[in-house]
N, C-alpha and C positions, 0 to 999 in steps of 0.2 A: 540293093539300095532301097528300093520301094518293091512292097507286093502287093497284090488286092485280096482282100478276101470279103465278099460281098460288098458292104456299104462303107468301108473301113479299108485306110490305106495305111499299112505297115511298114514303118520305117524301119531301117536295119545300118548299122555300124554306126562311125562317127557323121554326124550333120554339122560339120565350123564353114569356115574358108572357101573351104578347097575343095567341101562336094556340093555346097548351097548352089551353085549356077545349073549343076546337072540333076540337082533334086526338083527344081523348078519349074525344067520342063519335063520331065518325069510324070510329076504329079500334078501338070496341070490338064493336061486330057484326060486325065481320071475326076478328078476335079469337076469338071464339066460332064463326065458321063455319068454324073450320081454317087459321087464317093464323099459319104458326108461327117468321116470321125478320120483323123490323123491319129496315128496312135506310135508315141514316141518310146514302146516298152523294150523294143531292141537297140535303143541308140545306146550307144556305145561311150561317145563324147561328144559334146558338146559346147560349141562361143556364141559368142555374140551374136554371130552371124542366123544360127539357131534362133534367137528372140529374132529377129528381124523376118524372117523366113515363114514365121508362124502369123506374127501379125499381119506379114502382105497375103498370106492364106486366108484371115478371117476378113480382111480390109475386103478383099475379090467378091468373098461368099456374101459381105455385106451389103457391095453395089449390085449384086445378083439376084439377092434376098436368096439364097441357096443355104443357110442353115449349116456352120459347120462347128462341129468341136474339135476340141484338143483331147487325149486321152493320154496320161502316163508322162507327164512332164518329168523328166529329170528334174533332180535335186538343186542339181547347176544349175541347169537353166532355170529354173523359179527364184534361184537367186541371182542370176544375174537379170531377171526382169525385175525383181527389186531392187537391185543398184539403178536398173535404168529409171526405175517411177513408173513400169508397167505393168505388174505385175496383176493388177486385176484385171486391164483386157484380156489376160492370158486365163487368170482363174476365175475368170466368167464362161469362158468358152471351155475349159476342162472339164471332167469328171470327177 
């Protein structure tokens, strides 16, 4: 689901529903040990749940002042940040 590769956590298969509670805590101890780019280039599929999962990611790095991007957004999910009206939190924080 999640890998580390230095500064950079690697997501792998679908992020909806039903794996956002266990990517959460996954990735928040890495998170906190210096992992400062998510990079969504193996996700698989993607909902809602996805936009929501990223912004509570940058919202963390923001009250921590910890600096994080997004890398590799799916297609989806940039559009469904623009159904939601977020899409620039998102494409500020990307590559």
């Amino acid at each position: 689901m999640i890998r580390r590769e230095g500064d950079s956590l690697i997501l792998e298969g679908p992020v909806t529903l039903d794996t956002v509670p266990g990517l959460v805590g996954l990735a928040e101890e890495h998170l906190r040990q210096g992992a400062r780019v998510v990079d969504f280039r193996n996700v698989t599929e993607v909902d809602s749940a996805a936009v929501a999962l990223a912004l509570e990611w940058l919202r963390r790095a923001a009250q921590t002042r910890s600096g994080l991007r997004l890398a590799n957004l799916p297609a989806a999910m940039q559009n469904l940040a623009k159904l939601y009206g977020v899409s620039e939190l998102l494409q500020s924080a990307s590559t």
